[in-house]
Backbone bond lengths (Angstrom), bond angles and torsions (degrees), N, CA, C in turn:
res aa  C-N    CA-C-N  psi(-1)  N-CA   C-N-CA  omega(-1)  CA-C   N-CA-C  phi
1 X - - - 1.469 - - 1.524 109.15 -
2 X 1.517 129.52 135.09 1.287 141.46 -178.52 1.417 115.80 -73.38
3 X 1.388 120.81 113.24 1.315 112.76 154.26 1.584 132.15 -24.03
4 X 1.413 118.89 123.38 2.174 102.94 159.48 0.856 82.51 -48.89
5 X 1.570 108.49 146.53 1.266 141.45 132.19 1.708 128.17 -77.35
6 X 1.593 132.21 126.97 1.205 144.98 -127.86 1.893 73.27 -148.18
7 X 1.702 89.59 124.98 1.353 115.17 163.08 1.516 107.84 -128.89
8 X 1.304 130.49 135.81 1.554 138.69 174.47 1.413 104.76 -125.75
9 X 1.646 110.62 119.59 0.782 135.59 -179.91 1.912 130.69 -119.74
10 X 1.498 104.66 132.16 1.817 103.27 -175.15 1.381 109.65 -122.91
11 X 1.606 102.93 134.03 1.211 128.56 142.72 1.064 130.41 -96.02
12 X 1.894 126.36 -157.57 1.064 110.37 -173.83 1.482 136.68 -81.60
13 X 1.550 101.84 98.47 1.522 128.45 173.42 1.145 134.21 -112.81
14 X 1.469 127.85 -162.22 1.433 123.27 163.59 1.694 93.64 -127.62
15 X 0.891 121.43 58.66 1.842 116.80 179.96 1.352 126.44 37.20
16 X 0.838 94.10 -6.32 2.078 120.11 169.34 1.925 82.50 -8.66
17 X 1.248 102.97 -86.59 1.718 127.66 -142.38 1.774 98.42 -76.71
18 X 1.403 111.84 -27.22 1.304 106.26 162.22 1.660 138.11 -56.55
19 X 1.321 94.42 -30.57 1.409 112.00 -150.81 2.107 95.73 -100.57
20 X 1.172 90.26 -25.22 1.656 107.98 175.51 1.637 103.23 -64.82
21 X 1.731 111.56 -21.22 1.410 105.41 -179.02 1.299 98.82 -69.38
22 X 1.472 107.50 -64.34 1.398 129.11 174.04 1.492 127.84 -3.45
23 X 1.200 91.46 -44.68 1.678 106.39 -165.55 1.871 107.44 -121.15
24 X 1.414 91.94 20.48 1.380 108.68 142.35 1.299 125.54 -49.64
25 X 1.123 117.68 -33.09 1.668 140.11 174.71 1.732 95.59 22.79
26 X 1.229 159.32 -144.68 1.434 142.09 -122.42 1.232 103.25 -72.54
27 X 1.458 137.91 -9.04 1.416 119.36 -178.94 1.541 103.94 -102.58
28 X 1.090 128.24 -24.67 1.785 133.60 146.94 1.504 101.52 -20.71
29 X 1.250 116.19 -68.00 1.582 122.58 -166.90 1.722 108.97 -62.62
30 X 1.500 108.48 -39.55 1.889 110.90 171.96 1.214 108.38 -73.46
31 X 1.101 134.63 -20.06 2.010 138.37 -151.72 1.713 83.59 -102.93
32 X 1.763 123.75 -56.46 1.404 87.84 174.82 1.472 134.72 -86.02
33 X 0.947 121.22 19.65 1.614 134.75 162.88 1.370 114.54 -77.44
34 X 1.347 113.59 -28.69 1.435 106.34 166.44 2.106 114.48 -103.35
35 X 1.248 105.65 -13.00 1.360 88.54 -165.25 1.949 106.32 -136.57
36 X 0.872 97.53 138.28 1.577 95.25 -170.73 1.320 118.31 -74.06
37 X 1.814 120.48 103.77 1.858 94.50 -172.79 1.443 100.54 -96.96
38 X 1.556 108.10 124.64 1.542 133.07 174.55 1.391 113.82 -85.66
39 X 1.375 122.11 -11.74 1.667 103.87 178.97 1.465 105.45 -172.55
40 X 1.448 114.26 104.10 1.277 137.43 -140.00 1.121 122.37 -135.38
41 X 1.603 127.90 18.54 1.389 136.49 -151.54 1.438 120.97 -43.68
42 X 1.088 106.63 -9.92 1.881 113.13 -174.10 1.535 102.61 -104.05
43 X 1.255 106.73 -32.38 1.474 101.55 173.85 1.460 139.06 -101.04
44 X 2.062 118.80 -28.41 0.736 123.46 166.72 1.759 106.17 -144.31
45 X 1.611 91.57 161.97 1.943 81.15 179.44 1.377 122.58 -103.92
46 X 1.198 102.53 10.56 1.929 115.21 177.05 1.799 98.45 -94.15
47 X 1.399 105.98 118.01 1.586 144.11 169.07 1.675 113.14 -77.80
48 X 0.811 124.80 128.48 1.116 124.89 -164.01 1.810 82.34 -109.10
49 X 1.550 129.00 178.95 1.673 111.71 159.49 1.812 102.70 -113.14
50 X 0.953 107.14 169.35 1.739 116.99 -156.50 1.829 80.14 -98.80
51 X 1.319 91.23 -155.53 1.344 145.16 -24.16 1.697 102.99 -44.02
52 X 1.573 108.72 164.40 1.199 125.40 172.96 1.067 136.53 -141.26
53 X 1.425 126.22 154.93 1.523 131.62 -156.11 1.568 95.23 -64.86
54 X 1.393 131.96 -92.80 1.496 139.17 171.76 0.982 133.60 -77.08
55 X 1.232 123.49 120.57 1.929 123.00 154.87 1.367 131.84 -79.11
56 X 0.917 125.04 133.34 1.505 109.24 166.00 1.296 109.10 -118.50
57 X 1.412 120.59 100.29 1.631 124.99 -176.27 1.617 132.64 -96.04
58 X 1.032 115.05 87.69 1.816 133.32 -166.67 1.837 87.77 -69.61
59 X 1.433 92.85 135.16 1.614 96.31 171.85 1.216 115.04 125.57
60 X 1.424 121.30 154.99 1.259 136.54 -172.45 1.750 99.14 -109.51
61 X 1.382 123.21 163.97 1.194 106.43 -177.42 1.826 88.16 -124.26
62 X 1.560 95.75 134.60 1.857 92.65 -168.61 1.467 94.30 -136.42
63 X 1.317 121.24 19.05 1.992 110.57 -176.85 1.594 88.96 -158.27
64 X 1.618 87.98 157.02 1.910 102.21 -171.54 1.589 97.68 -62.22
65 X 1.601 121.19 -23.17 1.495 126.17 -148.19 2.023 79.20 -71.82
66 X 1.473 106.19 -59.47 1.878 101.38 -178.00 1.358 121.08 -51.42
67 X 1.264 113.28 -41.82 1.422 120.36 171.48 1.498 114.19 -36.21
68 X 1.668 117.69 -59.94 1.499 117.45 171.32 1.782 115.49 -66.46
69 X 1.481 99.26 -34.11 1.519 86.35 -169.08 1.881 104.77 -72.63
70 X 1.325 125.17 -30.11 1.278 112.83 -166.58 1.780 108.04 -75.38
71 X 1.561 93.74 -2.29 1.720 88.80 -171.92 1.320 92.25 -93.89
72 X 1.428 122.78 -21.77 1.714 125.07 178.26 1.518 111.32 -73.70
73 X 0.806 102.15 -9.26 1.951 103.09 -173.94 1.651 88.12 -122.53
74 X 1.131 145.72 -29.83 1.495 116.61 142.29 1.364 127.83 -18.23
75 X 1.313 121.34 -95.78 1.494 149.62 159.06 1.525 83.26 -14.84
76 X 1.199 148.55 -86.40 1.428 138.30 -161.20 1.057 123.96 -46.01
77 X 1.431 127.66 -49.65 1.633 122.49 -176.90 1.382 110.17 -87.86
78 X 1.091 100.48 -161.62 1.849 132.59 -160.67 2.199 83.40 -132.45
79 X 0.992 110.20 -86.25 1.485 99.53 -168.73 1.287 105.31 -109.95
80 X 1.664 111.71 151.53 1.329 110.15 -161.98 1.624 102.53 -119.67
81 X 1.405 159.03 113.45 1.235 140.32 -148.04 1.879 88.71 -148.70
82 X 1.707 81.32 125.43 1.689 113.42 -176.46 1.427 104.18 -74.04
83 X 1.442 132.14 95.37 1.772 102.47 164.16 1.042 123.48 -132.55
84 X 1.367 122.11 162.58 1.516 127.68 -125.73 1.410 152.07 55.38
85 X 1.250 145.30 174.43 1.062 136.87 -146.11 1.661 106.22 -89.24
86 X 1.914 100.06 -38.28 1.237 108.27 172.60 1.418 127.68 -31.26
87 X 2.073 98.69 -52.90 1.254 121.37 -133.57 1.980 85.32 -91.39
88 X 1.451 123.12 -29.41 1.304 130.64 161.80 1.274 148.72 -96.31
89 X 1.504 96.64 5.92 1.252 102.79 175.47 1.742 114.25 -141.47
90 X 1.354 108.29 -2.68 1.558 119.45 -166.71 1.937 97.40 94.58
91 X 0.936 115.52 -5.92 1.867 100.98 -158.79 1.741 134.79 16.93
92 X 1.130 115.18 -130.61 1.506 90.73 -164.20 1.440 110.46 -83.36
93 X 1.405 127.84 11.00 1.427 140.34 -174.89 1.805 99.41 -83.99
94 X 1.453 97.76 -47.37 1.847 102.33 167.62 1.560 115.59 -35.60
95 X 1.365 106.45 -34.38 1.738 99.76 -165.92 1.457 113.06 -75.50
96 X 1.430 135.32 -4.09 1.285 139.43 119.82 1.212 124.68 -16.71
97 X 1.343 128.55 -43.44 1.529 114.06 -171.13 1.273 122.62 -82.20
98 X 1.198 122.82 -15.64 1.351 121.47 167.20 1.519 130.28 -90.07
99 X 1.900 106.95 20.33 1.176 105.95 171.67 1.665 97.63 -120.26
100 X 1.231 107.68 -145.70 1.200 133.96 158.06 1.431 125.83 -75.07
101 X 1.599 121.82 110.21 1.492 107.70 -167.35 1.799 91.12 -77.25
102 X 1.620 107.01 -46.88 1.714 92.69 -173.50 1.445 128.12 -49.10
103 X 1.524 110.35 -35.41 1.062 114.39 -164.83 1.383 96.71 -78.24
104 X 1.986 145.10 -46.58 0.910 121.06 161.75 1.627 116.68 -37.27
105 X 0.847 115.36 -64.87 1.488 123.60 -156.46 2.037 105.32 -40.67
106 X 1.185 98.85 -44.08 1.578 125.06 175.46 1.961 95.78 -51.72
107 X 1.046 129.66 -50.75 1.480 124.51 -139.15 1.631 90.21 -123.48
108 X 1.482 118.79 7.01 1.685 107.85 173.18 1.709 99.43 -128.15
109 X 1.247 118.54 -37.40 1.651 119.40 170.17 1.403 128.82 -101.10
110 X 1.765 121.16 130.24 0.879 141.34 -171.22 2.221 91.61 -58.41
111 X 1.231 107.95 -38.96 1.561 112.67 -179.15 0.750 127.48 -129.69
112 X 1.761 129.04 57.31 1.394 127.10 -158.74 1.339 127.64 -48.19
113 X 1.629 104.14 -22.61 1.455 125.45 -163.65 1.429 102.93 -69.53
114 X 0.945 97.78 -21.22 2.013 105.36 179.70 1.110 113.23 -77.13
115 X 1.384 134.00 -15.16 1.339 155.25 160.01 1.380 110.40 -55.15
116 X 1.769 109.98 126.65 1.814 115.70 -166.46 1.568 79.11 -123.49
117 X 1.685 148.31 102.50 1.233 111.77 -177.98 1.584 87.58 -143.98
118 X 1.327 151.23 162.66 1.507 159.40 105.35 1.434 107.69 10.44
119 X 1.742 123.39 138.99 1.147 116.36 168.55 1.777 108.84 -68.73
120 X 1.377 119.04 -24.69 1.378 124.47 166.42 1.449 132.49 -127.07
121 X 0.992 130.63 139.32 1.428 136.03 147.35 1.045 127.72 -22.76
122 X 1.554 159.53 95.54 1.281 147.79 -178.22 1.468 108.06 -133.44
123 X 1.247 106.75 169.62 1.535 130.70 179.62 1.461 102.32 -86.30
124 X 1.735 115.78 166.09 1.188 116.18 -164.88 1.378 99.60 -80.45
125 X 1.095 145.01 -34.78 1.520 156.75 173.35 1.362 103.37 -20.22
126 X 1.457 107.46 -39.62 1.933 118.63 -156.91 1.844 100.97 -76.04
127 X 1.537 101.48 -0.10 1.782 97.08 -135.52 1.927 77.38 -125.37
128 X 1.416 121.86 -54.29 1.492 128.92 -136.23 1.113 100.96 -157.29
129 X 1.525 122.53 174.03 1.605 114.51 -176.42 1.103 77.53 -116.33
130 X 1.526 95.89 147.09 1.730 136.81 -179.36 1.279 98.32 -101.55
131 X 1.739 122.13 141.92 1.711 111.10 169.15 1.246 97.02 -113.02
132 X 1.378 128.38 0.42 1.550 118.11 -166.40 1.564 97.83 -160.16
133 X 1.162 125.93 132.99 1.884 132.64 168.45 1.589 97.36 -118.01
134 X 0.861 104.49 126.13 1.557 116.41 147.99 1.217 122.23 -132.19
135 X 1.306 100.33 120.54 1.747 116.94 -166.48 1.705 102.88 -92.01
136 X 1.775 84.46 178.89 1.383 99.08 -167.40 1.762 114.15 114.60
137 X 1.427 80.28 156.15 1.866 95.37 -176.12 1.579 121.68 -155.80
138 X 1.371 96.49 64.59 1.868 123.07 47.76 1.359 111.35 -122.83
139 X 1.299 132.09 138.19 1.006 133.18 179.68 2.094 128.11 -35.95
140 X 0.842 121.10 131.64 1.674 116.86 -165.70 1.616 92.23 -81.88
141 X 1.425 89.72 138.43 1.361 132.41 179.38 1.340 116.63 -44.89
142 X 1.628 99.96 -61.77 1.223 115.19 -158.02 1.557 113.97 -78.74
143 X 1.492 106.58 -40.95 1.512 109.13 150.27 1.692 136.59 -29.69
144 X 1.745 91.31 -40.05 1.154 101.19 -166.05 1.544 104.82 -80.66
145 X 1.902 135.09 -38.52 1.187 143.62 170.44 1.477 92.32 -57.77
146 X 1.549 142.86 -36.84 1.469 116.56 172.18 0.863 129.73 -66.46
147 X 1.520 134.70 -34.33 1.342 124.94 170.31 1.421 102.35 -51.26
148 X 1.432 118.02 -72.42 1.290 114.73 -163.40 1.503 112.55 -29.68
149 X 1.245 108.79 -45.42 1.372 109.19 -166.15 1.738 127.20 -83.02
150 X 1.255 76.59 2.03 2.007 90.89 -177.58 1.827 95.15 -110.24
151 X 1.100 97.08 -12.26 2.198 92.78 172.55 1.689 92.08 -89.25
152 X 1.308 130.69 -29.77 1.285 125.45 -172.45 1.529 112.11 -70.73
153 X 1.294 100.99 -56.26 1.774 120.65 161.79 1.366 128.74 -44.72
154 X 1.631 112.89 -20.48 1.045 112.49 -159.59 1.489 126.77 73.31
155 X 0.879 124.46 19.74 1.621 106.68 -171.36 2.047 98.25 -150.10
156 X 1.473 106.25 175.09 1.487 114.74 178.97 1.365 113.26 -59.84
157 X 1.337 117.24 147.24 1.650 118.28 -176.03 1.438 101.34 -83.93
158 X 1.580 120.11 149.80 1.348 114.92 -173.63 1.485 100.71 -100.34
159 X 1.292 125.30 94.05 1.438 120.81 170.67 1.539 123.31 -99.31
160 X 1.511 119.08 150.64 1.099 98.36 -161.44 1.517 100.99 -106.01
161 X 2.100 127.56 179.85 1.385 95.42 -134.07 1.514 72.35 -158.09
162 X 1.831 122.51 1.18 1.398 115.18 161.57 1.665 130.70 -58.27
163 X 1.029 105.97 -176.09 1.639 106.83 177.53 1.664 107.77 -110.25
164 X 1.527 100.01 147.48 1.734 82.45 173.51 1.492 122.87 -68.04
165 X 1.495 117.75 8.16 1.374 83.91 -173.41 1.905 111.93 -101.92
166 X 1.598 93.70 19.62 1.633 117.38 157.85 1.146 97.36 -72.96
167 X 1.525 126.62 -76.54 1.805 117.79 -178.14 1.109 122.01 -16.47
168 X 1.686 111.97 -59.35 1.219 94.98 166.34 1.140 171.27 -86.29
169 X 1.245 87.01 10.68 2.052 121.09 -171.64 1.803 84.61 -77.83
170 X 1.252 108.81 -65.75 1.560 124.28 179.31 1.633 119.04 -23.38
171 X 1.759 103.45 -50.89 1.286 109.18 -161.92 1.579 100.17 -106.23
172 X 1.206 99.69 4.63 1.986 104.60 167.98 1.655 83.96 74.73
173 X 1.311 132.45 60.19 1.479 122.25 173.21 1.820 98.94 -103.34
174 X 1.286 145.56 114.15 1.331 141.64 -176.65 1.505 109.36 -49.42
175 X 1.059 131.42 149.05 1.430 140.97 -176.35 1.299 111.63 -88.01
176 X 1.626 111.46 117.38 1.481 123.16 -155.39 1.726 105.85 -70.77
177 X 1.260 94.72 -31.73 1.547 108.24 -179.19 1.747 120.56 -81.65
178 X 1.111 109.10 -17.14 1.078 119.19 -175.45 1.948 108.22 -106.20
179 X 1.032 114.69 -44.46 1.600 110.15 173.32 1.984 105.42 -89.57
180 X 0.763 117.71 -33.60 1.590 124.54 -166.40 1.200 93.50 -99.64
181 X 1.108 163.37 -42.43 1.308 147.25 -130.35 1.414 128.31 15.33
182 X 1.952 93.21 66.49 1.234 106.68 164.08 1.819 127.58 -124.85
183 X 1.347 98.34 158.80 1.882 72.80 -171.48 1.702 110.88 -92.83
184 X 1.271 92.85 153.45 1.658 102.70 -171.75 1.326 114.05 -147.75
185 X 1.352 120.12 119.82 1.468 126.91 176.00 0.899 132.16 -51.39
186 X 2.101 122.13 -23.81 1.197 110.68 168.61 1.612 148.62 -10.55
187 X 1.519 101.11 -59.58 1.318 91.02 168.71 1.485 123.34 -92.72
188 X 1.256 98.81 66.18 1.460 108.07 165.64 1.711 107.65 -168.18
189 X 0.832 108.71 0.15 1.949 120.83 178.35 1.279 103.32 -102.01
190 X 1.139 114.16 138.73 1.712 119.65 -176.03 1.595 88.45 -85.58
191 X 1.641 85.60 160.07 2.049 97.22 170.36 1.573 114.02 -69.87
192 X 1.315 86.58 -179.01 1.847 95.06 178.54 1.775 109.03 142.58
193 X 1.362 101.61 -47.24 1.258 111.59 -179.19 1.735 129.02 -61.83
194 X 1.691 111.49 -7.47 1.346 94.45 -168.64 1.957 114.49 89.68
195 X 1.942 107.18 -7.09 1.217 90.76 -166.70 2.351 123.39 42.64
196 X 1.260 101.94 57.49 1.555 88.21 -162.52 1.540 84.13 -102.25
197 X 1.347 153.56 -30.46 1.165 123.78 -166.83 1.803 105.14 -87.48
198 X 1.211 123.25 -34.67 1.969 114.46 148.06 0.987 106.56 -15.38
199 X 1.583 112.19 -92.04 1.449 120.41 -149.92 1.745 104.46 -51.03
200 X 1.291 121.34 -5.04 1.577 118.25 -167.61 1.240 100.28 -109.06
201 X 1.750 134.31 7.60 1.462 123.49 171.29 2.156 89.62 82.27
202 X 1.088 115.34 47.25 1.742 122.19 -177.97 1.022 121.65 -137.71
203 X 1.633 127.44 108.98 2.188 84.60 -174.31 1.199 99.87 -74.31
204 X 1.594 94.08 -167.96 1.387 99.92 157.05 1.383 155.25 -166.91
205 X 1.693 117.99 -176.16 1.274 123.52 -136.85 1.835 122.20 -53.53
206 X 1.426 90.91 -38.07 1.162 108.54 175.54 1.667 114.02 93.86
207 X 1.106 84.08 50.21 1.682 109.70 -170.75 1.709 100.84 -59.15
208 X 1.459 106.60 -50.76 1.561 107.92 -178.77 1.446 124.61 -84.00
209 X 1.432 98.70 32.75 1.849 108.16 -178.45 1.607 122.30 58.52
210 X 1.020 109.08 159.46 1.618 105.14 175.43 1.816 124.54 -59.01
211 X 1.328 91.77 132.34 1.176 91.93 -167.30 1.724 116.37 -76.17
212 X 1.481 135.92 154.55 2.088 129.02 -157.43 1.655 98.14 -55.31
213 X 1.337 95.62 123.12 1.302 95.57 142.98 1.547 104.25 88.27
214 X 1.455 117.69 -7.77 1.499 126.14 172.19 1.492 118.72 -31.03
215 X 1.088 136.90 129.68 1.639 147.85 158.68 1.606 105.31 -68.66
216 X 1.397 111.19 98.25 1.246 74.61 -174.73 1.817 109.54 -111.18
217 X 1.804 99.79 2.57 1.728 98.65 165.70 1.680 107.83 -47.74
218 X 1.179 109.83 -38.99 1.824 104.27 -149.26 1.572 90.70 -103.31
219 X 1.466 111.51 19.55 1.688 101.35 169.36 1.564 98.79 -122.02
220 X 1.503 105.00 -22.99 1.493 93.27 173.53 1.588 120.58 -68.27
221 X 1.502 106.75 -27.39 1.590 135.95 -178.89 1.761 109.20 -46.25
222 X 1.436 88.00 -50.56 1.576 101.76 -171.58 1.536 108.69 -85.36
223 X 1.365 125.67 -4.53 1.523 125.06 -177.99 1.626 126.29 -105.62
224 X 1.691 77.51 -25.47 1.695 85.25 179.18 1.561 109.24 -54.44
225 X 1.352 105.71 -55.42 1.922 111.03 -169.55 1.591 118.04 -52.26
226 X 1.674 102.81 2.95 1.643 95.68 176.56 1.555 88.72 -122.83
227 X 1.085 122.75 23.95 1.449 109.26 173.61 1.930 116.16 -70.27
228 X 1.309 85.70 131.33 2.017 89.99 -168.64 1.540 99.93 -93.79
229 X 1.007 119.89 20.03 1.674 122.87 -176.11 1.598 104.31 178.43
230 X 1.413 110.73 148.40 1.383 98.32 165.90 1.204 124.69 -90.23
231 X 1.476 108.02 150.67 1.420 107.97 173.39 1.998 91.10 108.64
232 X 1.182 145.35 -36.27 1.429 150.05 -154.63 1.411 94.52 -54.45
233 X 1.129 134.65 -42.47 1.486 132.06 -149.38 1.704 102.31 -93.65
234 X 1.470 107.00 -41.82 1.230 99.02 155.90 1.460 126.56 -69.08
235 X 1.328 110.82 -27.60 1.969 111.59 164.08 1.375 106.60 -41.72
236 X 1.521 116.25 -55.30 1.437 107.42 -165.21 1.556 120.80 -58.71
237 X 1.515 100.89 -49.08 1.434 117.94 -173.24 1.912 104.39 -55.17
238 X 1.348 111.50 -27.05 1.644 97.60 -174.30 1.668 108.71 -120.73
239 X 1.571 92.63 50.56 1.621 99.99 -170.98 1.628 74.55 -103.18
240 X 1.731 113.22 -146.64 1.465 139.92 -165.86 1.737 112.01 -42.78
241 X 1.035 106.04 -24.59 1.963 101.04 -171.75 1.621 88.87 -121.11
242 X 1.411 127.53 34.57 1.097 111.35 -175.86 1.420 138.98 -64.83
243 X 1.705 112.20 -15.77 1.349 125.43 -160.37 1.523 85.92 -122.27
244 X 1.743 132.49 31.06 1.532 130.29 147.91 1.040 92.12 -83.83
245 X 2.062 105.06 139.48 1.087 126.35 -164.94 1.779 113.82 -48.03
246 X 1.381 114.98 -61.87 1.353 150.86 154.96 1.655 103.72 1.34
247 X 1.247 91.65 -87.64 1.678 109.78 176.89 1.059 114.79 -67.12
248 X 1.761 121.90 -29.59 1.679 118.43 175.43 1.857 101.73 -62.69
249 X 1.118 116.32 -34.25 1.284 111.62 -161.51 1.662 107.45 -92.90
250 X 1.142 116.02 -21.35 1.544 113.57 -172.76 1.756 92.82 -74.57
251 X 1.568 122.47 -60.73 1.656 123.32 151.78 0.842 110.09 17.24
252 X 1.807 103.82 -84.18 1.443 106.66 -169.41 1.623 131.59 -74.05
253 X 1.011 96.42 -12.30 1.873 112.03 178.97 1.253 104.67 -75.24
254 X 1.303 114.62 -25.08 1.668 109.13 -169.94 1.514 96.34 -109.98
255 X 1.745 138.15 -12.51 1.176 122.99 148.64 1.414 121.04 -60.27
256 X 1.185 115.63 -39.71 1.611 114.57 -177.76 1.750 123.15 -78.08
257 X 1.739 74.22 -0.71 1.796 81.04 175.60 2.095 113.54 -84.46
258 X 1.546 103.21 153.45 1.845 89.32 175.60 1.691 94.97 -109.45
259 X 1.505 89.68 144.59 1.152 129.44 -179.46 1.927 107.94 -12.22
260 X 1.492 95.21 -48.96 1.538 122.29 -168.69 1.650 102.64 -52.11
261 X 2.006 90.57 -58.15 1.395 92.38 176.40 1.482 150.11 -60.28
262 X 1.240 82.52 -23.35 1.671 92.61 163.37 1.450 111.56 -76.03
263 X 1.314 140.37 -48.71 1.340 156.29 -176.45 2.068 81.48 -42.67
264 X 0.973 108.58 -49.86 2.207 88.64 -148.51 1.557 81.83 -78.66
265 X 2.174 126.76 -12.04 1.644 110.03 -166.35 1.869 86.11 -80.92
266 X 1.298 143.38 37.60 1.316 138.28 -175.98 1.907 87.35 -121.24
């Protein structure tokens, strides 16, 4: 009987979510005993030919050239799996879209004109149907050996769908917002991360996107009053998961808000 075959695939990233396979280190060695990886560019240079059972596609798609290729590696697999923040949210390439691409383009290249790129950054979602996202930056590991292992099994991957700022009630981590008076996204970022900038006295960024179903009027409500500068709370929201719907939209509620108005939400 044939192994699935496992293709990993990059767009526009920094290998963040690739390299997290990588360092899978003893479960690397069980994952290929059960599953065949056919196309692996970061790790090996022998191609197996597709079509194939799974993808796992790291990356934002930011040029017409991704646009065709992610619809071409559609058509190839059986399951298609988003990972990282890039690959679901645009990641930090997203924070482009709310300016000027020319005018960037003008003030970072000697020849912008040489530039083939999207007026925006987007996630693969925008492009193809996704059956699976797993967020984060870099995307978690261990998540990532579950899917695999629930397409092997046959059955749904068990992912989990709390927020970190459950982690930290859990792991007895003190509440950054509540003893420090600092603001922190936790309760509104799904887990995945380890909670690691908490446990360091940090809130945080919200690297692993908003977590289902988040409120996020009555979380923005509760963050503003520790804001140490204005404008911070919206910093957070249009940092790494900035172009998730969630956080794209709270952004804008608190751009269209005046200064004043936030002052009486304290």
């Amino acid at each position: 009987m044939s192994k699935p075959t496992v293709a990993v695939y990059k767009f526009s990233s920094c290998d963040g979510c690739q390299l997290s396979i990588l360092n899978l280190e003893n479960e690397l060695l069980d994952l290929v005993g059960v599953v065949e990886i056919a196309y692996f560019l970061e790790a090996r240079s022998r191609i197996l030919p597709g079509p194939y059972d799974i993808a796992l596609v790291e990356g934002s798609v930011t040029t017409p050239h991704e646009v065709e290729r992610i619809q071409e590696i559609r058509k190839q697999v059986k399951t298609l799996v988003a990972i990282g923040a890039c690959a679901t949210s645009g990641g930090i390439q997203a924070l482009r879209n709310s300016g000027s691409l020319d005018d960037l383009a003008m003030a970072i290249y000697e020849h912008p004109e040489y530039l083939h790129v999207l007026p925006k950054s987007t996630p693969l979602s925008e492009h193809v149907k996704v059956d699976y996202e797993l967020w984060g930056c870099p995307v978690n590991k261990y998540q990532l050996v579950e899917v695999i292992q629930a397409f092997v099994q046959k059955r749904r991957p068990n992912l989990p769908t709390q927020s970190v700022c459950l982690d930290c009630k859990r792991r007895g981590i003190v509440c950054v917002i509540v003893a420090h008076g600092v603001a922190c996204l936790g309760p509104a970022t799904r887990t995945g991360c380890g909670v690691l900038c908490p446990s360091n006295n940090r809130g945080c960024y919200g690297c692993f996107g908003p977590a289902p179903n988040v409120d996020m009027k009555t979380i923005i409500a509760a963050l503003l009053p520790v804001e140490r500068y204005p404008g911070e709370v919206r910093g957070l929201l249009t940092n790494i998961s900035n172009y998730a719907p969630a956080f794209r939209q709270a952004a804008e509620m608190l751009a269209s808000q005046p200064t004043q108005a936030r002052g009486e939400q304290k």
